[in-house]
Every structure is written in C-alpha cells, then in structure tokens.
LUMRO-882483 format. One line per 8 residues: number of its first residue (from 0); their letters; for each residue x, y, z of C-alpha. Coordinates in Angstrom, 3 decimals, always signed. Last residue first. Layout:
NUM	a	X:Y:Z; ...
END
This chain:
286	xxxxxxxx	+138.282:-6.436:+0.061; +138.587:-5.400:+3.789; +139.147:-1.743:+2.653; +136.094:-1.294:+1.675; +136.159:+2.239:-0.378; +133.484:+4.855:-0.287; +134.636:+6.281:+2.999; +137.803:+6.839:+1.277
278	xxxxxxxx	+136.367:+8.578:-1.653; +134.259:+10.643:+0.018; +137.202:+11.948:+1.828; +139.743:+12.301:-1.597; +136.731:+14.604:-2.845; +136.435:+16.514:+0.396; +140.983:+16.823:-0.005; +140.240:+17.657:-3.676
270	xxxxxxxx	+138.047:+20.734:-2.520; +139.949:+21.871:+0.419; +140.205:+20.903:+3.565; +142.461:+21.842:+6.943; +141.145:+19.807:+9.384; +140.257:+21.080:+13.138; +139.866:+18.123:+16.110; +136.458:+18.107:+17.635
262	xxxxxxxx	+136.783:+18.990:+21.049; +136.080:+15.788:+23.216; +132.544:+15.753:+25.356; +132.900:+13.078:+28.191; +130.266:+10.368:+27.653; +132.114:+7.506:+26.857; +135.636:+8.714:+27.785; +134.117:+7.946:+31.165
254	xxxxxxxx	+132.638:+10.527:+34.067; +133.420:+9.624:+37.583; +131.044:+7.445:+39.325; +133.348:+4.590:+39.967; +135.977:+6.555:+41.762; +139.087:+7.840:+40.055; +141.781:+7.921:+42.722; +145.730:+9.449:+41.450
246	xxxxxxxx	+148.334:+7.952:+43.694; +151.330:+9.526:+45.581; +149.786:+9.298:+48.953; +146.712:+10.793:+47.666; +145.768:+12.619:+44.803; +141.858:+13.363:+43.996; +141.260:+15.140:+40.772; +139.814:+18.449:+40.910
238	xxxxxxxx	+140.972:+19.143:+37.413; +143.087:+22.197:+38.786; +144.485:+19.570:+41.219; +145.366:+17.371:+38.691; +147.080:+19.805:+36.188; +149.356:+21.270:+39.262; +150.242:+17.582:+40.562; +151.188:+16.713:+36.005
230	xxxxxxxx	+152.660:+19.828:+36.118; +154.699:+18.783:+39.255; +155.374:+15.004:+38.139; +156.371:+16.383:+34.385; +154.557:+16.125:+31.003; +157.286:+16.822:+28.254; +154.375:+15.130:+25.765; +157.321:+12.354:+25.913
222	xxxxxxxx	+157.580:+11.837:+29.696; +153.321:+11.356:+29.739; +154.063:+7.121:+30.337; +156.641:+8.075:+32.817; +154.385:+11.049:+34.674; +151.448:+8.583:+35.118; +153.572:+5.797:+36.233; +154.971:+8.402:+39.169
214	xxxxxxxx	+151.444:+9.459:+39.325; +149.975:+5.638:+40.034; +146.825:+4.819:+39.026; +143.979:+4.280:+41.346; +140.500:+2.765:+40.752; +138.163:+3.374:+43.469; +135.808:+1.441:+45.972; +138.278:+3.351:+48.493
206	xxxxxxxx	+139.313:-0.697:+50.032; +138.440:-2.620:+46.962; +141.216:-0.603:+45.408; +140.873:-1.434:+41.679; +143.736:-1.255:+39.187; +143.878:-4.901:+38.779; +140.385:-4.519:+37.375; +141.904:-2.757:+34.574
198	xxxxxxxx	+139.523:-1.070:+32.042; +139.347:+1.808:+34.929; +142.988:+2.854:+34.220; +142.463:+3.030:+30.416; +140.088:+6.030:+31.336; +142.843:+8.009:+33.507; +144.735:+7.353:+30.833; +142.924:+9.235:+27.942
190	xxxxxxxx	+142.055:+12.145:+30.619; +145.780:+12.351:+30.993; +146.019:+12.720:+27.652; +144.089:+15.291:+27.120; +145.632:+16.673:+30.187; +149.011:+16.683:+28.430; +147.691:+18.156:+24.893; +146.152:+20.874:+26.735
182	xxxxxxxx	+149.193:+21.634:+28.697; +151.137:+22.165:+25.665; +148.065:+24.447:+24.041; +145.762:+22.885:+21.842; +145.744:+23.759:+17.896; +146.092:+20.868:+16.501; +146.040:+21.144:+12.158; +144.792:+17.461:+11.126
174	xxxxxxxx	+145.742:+17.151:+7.342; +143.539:+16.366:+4.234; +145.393:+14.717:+1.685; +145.659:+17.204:-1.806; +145.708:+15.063:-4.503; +146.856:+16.271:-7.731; +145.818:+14.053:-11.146; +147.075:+13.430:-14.948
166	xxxxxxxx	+149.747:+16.648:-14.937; +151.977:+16.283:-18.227; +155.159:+17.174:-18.323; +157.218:+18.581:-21.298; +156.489:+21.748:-20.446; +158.653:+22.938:-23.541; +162.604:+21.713:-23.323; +164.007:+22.150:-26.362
158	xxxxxxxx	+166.182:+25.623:-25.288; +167.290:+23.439:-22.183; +165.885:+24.501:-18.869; +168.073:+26.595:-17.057; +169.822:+25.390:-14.009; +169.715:+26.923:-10.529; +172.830:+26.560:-9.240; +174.664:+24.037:-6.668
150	xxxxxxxx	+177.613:+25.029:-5.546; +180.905:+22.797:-6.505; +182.634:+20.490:-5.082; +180.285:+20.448:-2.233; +181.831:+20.355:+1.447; +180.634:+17.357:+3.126; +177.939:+17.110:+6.016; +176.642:+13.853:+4.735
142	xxxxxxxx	+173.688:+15.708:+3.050; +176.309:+18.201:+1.736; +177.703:+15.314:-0.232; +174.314:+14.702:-2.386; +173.790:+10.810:-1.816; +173.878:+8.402:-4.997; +172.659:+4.646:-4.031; +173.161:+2.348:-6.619
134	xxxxxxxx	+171.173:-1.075:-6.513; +171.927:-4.495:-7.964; +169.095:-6.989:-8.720; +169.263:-10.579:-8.016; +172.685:-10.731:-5.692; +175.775:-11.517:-6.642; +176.944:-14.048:-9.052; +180.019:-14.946:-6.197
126	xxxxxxxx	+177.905:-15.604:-3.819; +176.673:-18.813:-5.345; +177.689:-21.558:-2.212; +174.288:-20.910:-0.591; +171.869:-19.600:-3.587; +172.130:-15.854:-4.258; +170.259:-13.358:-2.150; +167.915:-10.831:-3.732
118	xxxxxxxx	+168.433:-7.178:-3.129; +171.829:-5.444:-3.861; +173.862:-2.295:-2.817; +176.280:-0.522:-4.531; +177.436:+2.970:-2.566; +177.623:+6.090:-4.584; +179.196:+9.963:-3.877; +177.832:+12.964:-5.219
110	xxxxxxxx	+179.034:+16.366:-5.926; +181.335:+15.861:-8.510; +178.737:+15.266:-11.294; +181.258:+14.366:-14.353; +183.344:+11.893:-12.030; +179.795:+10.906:-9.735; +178.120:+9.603:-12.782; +181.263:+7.977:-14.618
102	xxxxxxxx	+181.656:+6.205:-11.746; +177.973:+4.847:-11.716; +178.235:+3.720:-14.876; +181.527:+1.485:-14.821; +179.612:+0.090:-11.280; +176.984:-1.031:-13.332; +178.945:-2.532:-15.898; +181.295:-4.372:-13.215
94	xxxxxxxx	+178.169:-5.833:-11.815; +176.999:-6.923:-15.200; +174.280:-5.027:-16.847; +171.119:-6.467:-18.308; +170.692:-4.834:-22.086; +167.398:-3.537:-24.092; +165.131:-5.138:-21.848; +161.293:-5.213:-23.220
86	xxxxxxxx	+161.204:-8.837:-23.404; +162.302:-9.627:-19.885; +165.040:-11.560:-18.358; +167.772:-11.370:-20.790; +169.258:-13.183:-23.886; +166.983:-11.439:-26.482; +165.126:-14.699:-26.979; +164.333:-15.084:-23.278
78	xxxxxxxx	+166.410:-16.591:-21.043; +166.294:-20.653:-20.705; +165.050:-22.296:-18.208; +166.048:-23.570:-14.222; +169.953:-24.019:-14.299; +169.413:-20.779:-16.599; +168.081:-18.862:-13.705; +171.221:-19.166:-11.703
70	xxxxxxxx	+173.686:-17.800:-15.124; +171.047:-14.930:-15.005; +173.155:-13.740:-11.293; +175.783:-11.802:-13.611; +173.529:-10.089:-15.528; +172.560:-7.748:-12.397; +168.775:-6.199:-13.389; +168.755:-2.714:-12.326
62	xxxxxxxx	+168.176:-0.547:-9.556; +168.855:+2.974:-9.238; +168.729:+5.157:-6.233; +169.183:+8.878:-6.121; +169.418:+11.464:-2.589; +169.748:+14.970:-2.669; +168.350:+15.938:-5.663; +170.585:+17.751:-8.161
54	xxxxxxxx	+167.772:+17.972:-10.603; +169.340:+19.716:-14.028; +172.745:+18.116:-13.888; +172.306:+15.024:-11.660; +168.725:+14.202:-12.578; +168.433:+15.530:-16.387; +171.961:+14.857:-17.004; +172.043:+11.296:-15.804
46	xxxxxxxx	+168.698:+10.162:-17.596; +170.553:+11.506:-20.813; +172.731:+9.126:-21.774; +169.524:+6.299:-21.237; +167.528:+8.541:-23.485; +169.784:+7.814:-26.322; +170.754:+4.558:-25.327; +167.447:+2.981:-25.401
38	xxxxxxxx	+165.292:+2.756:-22.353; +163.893:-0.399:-20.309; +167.240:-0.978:-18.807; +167.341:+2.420:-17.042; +163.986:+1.478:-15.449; +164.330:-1.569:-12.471; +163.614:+0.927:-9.751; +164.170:+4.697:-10.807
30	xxxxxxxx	+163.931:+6.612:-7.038; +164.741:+10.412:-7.601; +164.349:+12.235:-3.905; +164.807:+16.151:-3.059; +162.938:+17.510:-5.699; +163.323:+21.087:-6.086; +162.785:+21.402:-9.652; +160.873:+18.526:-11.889
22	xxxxxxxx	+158.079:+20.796:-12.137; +159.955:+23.108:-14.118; +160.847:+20.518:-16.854; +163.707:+18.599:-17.697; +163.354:+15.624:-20.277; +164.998:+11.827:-19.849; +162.704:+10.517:-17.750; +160.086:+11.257:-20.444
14	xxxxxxxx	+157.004:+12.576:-19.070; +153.235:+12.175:-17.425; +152.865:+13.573:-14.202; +150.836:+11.945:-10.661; +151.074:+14.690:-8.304; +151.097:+14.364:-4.227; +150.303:+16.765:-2.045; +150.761:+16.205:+1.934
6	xxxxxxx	+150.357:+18.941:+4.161; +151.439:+17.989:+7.477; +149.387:+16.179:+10.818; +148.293:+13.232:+9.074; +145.488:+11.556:+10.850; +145.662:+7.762:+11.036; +142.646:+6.180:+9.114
END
C-alpha cells in the first residue's frame, strides 16, 4: 500500500441530512449525489439551511435525476408507476426546476455562486433532453478570491437540535511521519538510482568494468527533491563515490539495494490505526 504522509481520519455518522449538529461544523466539502429526490418536501426545504446556513462549506455539489432526458428511456420501457425512474423518488426535476432551485439557493445564501453541470450524454441528434443526471456545483465566493457578501459566523445550533448524529465507526489511517533531513532525502535517492543504473546493461562501460550514470541525468531526474549538480558533486564525494569526466562509476562490487541497510521509516499509530493494519494484511486484495 502507498504510505500516506498526513493524518487521515475518517468517521462514518448516522443522521438526517436535514439536522445540524456539532460534528457537522467545519466541513469544507458537502457532496449529495442523486439524494434530494429521495426526501419529502419537508426535509428537502431544509437540506439548504442546514448546509448553506448552518455549514457554509466551501464547495457543494448536487446531483439529481434530469426529467427531461426520461422521454429517451420511454422509447425503451415504460417509467415506473410513479412516473419516474425509481420507486423511492418522490419527484425528478426538469432542467428548468433544477436551475429554479439552485437560484433560490444562492439569492437567500448570498455568498455562493452555481454552475450546472451534467453527466450522461444524450443520444446523437437528442441534445436538447440534456444529459442523464444534472449536477449543481455551489463554490463559496472567497474560494474564487471574491469578496463575501456577508461574513461568515459561527451559527448556533437550533433549540431542537440534540446530537442528532450518530458515530457508527472512526478510522484513524496510519501515516508515514519522515523525518530525514533535505540532503538525506536526496542521497536516499541517489542511492535508489544509483541501483536502477546497474539493472541496465546499456549502462555498462566494458572499458572500467563499471556501470556509469550520468550526473547531469542524475541532477534532472533529482530536480524535484531541489537536488542540484553541486550538492549532488558535494553528496558524492562525501559518499566516496567515484566521479569522472562528468559521470558517476559504480563498479560491480559495490553494495546493492539488496543488502544495503535502509532506516526503517517512523509511523505514527495508534490503536485503531494497529487495528486498521491487521485488517489490511488480513484482506486479499486479488479477490
């Protein structure tokens, strides 16, 4: 597995979308994919209050069914016996619907701004129905480097609201904390190359009975560690590498990544993030 190098905690919670709740502050991102039409219109009139009013993330997206692309599915069969897609839909919204609610979003929440999006082509010839599903995209103006109509404040939780949320699991991922200096990172590395030089027989100089790699190629390939060709001369000589004529040697009988001794890298753990190991060297990932 790649090795995360920030905390990463992630919480599964259990709650109406429509109810505020402390640990619904600070969140930067709301993403409700194909949701709004699963709700009735009492919690649907309150999905925007809770996110815009209560949230104020930065970013929202919202995708819903568009009604105006079900006229392709019934060349195919019929919609289902409440006219829409799915059983559980309690309406499909034209484009012009959508749109209708998204305005009335960003005119009572003044600091964000929408762009409609879709997913799902239509047919060749059938643009006009619009795509599958229609998305909103709400952006917090300050994101885009706008002034915000208004500040944003801390809002109170409504006198009903009672930790509405519940908490069904926290994972805490495990997290690689490197603590090598810049130049250790660089020589690291240049250890790592040095190695990938002698898996390349078109590296070897049958004259020196070496395998040479080229510093100039050596400092490109290091450019974004912030390696340059006179640290990368300094690190080489402290190493006791031989340079010569511009070109690093590594004879046969110099030690491989196979038997040099790497420092073990440093985890930060916990007990969920030993739990969360066991449980990924538990799993086959190949089934």
């Amino acid at each position: 597995m790649r090795q995360r190098l920030t905390p990463l905690k992630v919480q599964v919670l259990h709650g109406s979308v429509a109810d505020a709740s402390e640990e619904l502050r600070n969140t930067d991102a709301v993403i409700a994919l194909e949701l709004i039409e699963h709700v009735y219109e009492d919690v649907l009139a309150k999905i925007p209050v809770n996110i815009f009013g209560f949230m104020q993330p930065k970013i929202v997206i919202f995708s819903t069914p568009n009604f105006d692309f079900n006229t392709i599915f019934t060349r195919f069969s019929s919609l289902l016996p409440n006219g829409f897609r799915h059983a559980d839909h309690k309406f499909e919204w034209t484009r012009e619907e959508f749109k209708s609610w998204c305005l009335g979003i960003t005119e009572k929440y003044t600091n964000y701004m929408f762009s409609l999006l879709g997913v799902g082509d239509p047919p060749q010839g059938e643009e006009a129905v619009g795509h599958v599903s229609q998305i909103a995209l709400f952006v917090r103006k300050d994101i885009l480097g706008m002034p915000l109509a208004e500040p944003l404040t801390i809002q109170p939780l409504p006198d009903s609201s009672m930790s509405t949320y519940k908490t069904l699991r926290v994972v805490d991922f495990p997290f690689h904390t490197d603590e090598r200096t810049p130049e250790q990172k660089i020589w690291n590395e240049v250890e790592n190359q040095l190695y990938q030089c002698t898996k390349d027989e078109n590296n070897y100089d049958t004259e020196r009975y070496a395998y040479k790699l080229s510093l100039d190629e050596l400092t490109q390939r290091l450019s974004y560690l912030g390696a340059t060709r006179e640290l990368l001369a300094k690190l080489l000589e402290q190493h006791e590498k031989t340079v010569e004529n511009d070109f690093i040697f590594i004879e046969d009988n110099e030690e491989t990544e196979d038997n040099r001794n790497w420092p073990e890298p440093v985890y930060e753990q916990n007990e969920q993030s030993e739990a969360m190991q066991a449980y990924v060297e538990d799993e086959n990932w190949d089934e």
